[in-house]
N, C-alpha and C positions, 0 to 999 in steps of 0.2 A: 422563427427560422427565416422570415422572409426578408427579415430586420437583415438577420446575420448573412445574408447572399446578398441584398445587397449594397450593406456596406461594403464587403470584398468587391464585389462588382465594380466599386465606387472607388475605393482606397487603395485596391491589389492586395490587403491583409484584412485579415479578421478581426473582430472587436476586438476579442480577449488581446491580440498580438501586438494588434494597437496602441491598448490602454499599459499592457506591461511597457511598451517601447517609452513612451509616455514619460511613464515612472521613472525608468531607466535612467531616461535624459535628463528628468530632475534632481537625482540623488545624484548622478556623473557630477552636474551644474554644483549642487550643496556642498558636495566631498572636496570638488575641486575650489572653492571660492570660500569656502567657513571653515570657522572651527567646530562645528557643532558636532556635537559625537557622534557616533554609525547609528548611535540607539535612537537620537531625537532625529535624523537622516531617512530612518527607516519610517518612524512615525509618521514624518512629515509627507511622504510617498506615499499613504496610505497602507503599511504596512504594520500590523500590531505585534509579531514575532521578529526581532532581529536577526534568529536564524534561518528562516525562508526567504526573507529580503535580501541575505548574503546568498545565499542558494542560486536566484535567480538570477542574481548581480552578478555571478560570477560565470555563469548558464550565458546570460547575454555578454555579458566584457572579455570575456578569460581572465578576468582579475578577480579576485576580490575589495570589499571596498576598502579596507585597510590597503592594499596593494596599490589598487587604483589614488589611493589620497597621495600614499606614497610618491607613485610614478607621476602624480598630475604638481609634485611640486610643495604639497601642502603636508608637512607631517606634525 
């Protein structure tokens, strides 16, 4: 717990919020820039279920990542 106060202290967010944003910005980066499919996208993020990785991806974007590939140009 001392870790966890202070990295916030440090960062202004919490590990976990952190490492998800993290992920985020990579799979945003993957979906927008590759063909690679949602499934090896998810993988790649550190994600082993491709349906929590859409969960959260869409939790943080208001998109989905089919949505998001869509909108970013790349379908």
């Amino acid at each position: 717990s001392h870790f966890a106060r202070a990295f916030k202290r440090t960062t202004g967010v919490a590990p976990y919020r952190y490492v998800l944003a993290r992920r985020i910005g990579r799979a945003q980066s993957l979906l927008a820039d590759t063909r690679l499919p949602i499934i090896e996208v998810a993988a790649r993020c550190g994600y082993s279920d491709p349906g929590h990785f859409a969960t959260l991806f869409r939790r943080e974007t208001g998109y989905s990542p089919r949505q998001y590939r869509k909108e970013a140009g790349y379908v």
